[in-house]
N, C-alpha and C positions, 0 to 999 in steps of 0.2 A: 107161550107167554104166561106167567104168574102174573095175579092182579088181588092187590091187596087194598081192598078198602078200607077207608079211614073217617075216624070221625068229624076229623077238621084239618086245618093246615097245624095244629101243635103236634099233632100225634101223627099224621104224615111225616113231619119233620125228624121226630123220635123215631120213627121206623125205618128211613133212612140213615139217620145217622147210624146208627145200629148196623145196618147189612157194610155200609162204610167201613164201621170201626173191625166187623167181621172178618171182611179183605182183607185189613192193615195184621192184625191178626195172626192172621191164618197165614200171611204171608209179609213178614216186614219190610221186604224190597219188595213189593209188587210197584206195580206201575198204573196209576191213577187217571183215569180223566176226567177234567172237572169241567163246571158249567158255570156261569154267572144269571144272571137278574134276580127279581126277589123270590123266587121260589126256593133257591137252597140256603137262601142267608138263616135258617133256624136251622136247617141241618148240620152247616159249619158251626154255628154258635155251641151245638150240642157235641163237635166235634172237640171243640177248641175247651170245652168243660171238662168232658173224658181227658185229656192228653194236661190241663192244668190240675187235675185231680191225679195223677199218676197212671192214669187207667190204659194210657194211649199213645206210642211212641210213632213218630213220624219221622226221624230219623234217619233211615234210610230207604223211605218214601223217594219215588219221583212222579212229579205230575205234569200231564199237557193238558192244557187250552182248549177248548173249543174253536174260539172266535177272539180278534180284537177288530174295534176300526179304525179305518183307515188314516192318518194323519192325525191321530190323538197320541200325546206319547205317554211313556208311564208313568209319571208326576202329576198326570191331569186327572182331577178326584173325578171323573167318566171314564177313563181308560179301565177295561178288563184285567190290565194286572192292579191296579191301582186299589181295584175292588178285589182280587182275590191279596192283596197286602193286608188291607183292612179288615178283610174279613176271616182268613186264614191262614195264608202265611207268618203275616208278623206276631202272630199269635198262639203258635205253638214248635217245638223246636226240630222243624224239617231245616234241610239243607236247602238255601235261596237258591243256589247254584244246578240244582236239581229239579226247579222248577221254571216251566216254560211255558209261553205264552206267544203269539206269532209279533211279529216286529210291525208294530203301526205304524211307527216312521219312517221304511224303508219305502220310497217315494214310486218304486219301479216292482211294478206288482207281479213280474215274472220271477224277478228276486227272490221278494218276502215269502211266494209260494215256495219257490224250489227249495231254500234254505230249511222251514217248516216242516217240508214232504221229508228231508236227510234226517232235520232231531226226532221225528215219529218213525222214520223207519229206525235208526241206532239204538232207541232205548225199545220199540220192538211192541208190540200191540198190547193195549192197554188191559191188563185184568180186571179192571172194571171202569166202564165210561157212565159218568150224571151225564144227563137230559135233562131239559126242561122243553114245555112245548109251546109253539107261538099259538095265536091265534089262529091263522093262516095254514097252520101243520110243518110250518116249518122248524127245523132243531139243528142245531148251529145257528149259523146265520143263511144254510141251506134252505133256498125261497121255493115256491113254488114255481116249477119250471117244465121245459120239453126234456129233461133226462136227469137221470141221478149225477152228480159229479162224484168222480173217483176218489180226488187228493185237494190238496188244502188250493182255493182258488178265492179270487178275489169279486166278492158280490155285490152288485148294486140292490141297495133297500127299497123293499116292497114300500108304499106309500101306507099302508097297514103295520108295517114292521116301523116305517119312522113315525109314524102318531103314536102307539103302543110306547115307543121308548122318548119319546115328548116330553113326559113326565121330570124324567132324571136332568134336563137343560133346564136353559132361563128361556130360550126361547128355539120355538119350532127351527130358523134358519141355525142355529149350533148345534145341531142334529146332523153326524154326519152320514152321508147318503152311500159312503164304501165300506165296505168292512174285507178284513180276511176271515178264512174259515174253513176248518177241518170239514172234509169230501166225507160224502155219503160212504165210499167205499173203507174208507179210511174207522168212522165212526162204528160200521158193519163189521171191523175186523177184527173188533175189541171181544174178549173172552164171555164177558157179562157185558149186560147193560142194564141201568137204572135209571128211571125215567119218574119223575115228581109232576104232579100236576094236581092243582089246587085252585077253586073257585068254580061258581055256577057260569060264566063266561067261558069257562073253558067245557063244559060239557059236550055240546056239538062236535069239536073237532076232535076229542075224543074218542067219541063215536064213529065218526066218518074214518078217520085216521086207523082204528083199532077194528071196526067191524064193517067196514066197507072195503071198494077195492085197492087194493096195490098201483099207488100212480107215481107219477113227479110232482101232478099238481097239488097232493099233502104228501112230502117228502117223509113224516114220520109214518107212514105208515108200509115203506121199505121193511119196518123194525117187526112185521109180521111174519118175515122171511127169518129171523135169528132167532139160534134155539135158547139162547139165553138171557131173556129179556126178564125184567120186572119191573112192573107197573106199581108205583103207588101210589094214590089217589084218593083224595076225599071224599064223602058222599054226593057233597056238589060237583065235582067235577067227574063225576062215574053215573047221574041221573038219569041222565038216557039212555044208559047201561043194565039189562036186564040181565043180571050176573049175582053168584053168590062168593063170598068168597071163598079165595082159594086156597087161604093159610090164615096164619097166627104168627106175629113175629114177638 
C-alpha cells in the first residue's frame, strides 16, 4: 500500500483527481469505479475542470457504482446516480450509456444483485476503483460483518451508517435502511484501488482498518491483502498514523 499524505481535503482532492485523470490517460477505455458521499465531490469538481479545459477526455470511459439504495429511484436528488449526474456525469462529455449504477427500484433484491453481478462481469474488472471510508470501516455499503461478501448483495444499514448519512434527508425516518452494493470480492478484483479519506473523525478507523488486523468486522481493511492500493489522506485523518511519506504526486 502507498499512502500519501495530505495537507487538507483541497490538496487530497487534487491529488486524486490527478492519479484519476492519469488512468483516463494512460488508457481512454479503461474502466472506472466510482464512489459517492462527500469525500470525492472536490475530486470530480477538479475532474470536471480538466475535461472542460480540454485537458481530459471521458469519452470512451465506462464506469460502475459502488452502491445505490434500495427504493430510491434516479430522479430523487439522494439517489447515487442522481449524485454522480450532478456531480460528474452531466458535466463532462462520457457516454451516459456507459455508465452504471445498480437498479434501486428493482423491488426483488435477488434481481437487482444478479443483473449488477452480469454489467460487472461484461465490462470486466475495474482499472481503478475510488473508495471512500465509513466510519465503521466499512466501503461500499459493505457493513461490518461475519464474512467478506463476494458479489454485489443487498445490505441492511448499520444504525452508524444511517446517522452518518442523516445529514443528506429532512428527516432520520427518509433514511433508507436497504441499499445495494458491489461485494468485497468484487471491489478486491479491480487492478488499482484509490481510497480518499479526510478529517480527524476518521483517524481511528484509519488506523485500526490500515495497521491492525485483517477482519469482516472493518471490512476496509480486506484492502491490506491488494497489491495495488493507494491511500490518500489528510494529516487529520493519518494522526494516529506514525508514517512518513511515501511519495510526491
Amino acid at each position: 500500500m502507498k499512502i500519501y499524505k495530505t495537507r487538507d481535503y483541497d490538496d487530497m482532492s487534487r491529488k486524486a483527481a490527478n492519479l484519476i485523470a492519469a488512468q483516463v490517460i494512460m488508457k481512454p477505455d479503461c474502466v472506472l469505479g466510482l464512489a459517492t458521499g462527500s469525500t470525492p465531490i472536490g475530486a470530480y469538481r477538479r475532474l470536471v475542470q480538466m475535461n472542460q479545459e480540454g485537458d481530459l477526455d471521458f469519452s470512451r470511459v465506462t464506469t460502475v457504482n459502488l452502491d445505490e439504495y434500495k427504493g430510491i429511484s434516479p430522479d430523487n436528488s439522494q439517489s447515487y446516480r442522481y449524485f454522480m449526474d450532478e456531480n460528474l456525469f452531466n458535466k463532462v462529455n462520457i457516454d451516459k450509456r456507459m455508465t452504471y449504477v445498480p437498479d434501486g427500484m428493482e423491488a426483488d433484491s435477488q434481481a437487482a444483485c444478479r443483473k449488477y453481478n452480469e454489467i460487472l462481469r461484461a465490462v470486466g474488472p475495474a482499472d481503478l476503483q475510488l473508495l471512500g471510508l465509513g466510519h465503521n470501516g466499512h466501503i461500499g455499503f459493505n457493513e461490518p460483518g461475519d464474512i467478506f461478501e463476494k458479489e454485489t448483495h443487498c445490505v441492511t444499514l448499520s444504525e452508524r451508517t444511517i446517522q452518518a448519512n442523516r445529514r443528506f434527508f429532512d428527516s432520520e425516518e427518509e433514511v433508507p435502511r436497504q441499499a445495494y452494493t458491489m461485494g468485497i470480492g468484487t471491489i478486491m478484483s479491480a487492478r488499482n484501488i484509490l481510497l480518499l479519506v479526510a478529517g480527524q473523525d476518521k483517524a481511528e478507523i484509519v488506523k485500526n482498518a490500515f495497521f491492525g488486523p485483517i477482519t469482516p468486522r472493518v471490512p476496509a481493511s480486506v484492502l491490506q491483502l491488494h497489491p495495488g492500493v493507494i491511500l490518500v489522506a489528510d494529516e487529520a485523518a493519518l494522526s494516529q498514523c506514525d508514517l512518513p511519506l511515501s511519495g510526491q504526486l
